[in-house]
N, C-alpha and C positions, 0 to 999 in steps of 0.2 A: 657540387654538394652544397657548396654556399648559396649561390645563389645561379639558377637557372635561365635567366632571362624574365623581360618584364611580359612575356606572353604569360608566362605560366602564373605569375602575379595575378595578370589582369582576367587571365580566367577563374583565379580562385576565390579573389575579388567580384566579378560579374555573375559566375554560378553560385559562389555561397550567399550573396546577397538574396539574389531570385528561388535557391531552393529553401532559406530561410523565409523568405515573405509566402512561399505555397506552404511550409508545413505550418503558419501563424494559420492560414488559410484555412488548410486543414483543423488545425485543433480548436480553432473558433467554431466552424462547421459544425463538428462533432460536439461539441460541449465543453465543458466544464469536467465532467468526470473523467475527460485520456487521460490529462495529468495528474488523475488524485493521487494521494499517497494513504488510501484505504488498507493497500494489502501488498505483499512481495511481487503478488503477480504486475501490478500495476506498478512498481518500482522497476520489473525486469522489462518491462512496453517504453516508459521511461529511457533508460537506461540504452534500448536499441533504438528510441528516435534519434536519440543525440549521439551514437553511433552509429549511425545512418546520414546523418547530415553532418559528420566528419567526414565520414568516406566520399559524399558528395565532394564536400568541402577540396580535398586533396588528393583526391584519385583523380587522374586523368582519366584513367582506362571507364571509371563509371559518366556517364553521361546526363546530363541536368534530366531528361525525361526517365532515363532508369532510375534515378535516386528520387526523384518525385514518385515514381509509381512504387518504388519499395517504401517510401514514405504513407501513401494513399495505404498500402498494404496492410504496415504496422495498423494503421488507425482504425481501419477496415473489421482487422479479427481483435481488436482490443473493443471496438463497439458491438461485434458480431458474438465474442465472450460474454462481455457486460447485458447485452440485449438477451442471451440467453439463461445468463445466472438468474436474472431478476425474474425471468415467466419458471425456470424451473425450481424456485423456490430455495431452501438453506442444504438440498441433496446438491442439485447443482452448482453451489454458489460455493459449498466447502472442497469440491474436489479442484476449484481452482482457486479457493483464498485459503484455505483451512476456515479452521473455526477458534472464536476465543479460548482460553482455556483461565476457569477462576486457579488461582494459587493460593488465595486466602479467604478462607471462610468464618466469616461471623469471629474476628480474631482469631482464627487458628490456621497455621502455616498447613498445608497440605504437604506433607512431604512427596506422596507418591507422585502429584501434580509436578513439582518441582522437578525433581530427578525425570521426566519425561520432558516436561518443556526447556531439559538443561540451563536453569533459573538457579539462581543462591539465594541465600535468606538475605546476605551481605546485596544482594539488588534490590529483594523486593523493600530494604532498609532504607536504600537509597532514593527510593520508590517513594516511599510513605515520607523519607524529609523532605523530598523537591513538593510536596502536596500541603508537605507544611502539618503533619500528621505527624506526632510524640510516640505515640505506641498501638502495638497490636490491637489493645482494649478497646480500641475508637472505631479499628476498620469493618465497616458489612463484606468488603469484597476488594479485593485485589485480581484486576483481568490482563492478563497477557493476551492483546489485542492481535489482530491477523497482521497488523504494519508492525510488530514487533515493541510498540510501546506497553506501557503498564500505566493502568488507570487504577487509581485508587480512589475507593467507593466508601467514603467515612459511616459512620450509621448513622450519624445524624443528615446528613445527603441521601440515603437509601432509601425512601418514601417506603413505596410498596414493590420495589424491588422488581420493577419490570424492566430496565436497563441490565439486570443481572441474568435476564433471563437466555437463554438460548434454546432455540427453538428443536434444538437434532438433542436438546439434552435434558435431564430430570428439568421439574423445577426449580430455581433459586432457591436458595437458604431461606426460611421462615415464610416463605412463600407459600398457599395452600395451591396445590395441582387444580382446582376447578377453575383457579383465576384465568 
């Protein structure tokens, strides 16, 4: 239980070294976006590299070429996802990120918003001090993003309100529909 022998060492040594420089490999290949942290879904892709390249790591029973190729897999349908959000537009991109949701409009808490995205006022408070924001009277827009943070949108930051916009939803607040 302690300790196995230096074979089992020097293989988890020699394989994790080598499954870790193919998935560098890998995620240089692919881009910049496998590892963003945009959305949950790319938190869960995340989340099964680097258990994947544990189980490389310390499974004997998995072999440097299976766990590379469940590695190439991951990367595979998180660019084969991403490759298809982007051509089918914010229908396809919300059934696998969701979509933002505003909490607060033009200084007013949305309750309904709240109670749906299971949010308290005691966060979006917390929200508006980490922003450096005094009160409600100041905010355009408070957005509970698809990676689960909160962006707060001061009015005087809110230009013309096309960062508040979503696309599957009405226009922004004080926003005319023709823009």
């Amino acid at each position: 239980m302690w300790f196995d022998g230096w074979s089992d060492v020097t293989r988890t040594v020699l394989v994790g070294t080598s499954a870790y420089v193919a998935l560098l490999v890998l995620l240089r290949i692919t881009g910049k976006r496998t590892l963003s942290k945009l959305n949950a879904f790319d938190l869960v892709v995340t989340v099964a590299l680097g258990s994947t390249l544990a189980t490389i790591l310390l499974s004997a029973h998995v072999s440097w070429v299976e766990g590379v190729a469940a590695l190439a897999l991951l990367v595979l349908l998180q660019l084969l996802v991403t490759w298809s959000t982007v051509r089918t537009g914010s229908g396809g991109r919300s059934v696998v990120t969701g979509s933002p949701a505003v909490l607060v409009c033009d200084g007013v808490l949305l309750e309904e918003a709240l109670r749906g995205q299971r949010t308290t006022a005691s966060e979006i408070r917390q929200a508006l001090r980490q922003s450096g924001v005094g009160g409600l009277d100041q905010v355009a827009a408070v957005v509970l993003e698809t990676d689960g943070t909160l962006s707060v949108v001061t009015a005087a930051q809110a230009g013309d309100r096309w960062a508040l916009e979503d696309p599957s939803a009405a226009p922004a607040p004080g926003r005319r529909p023709d823009r």
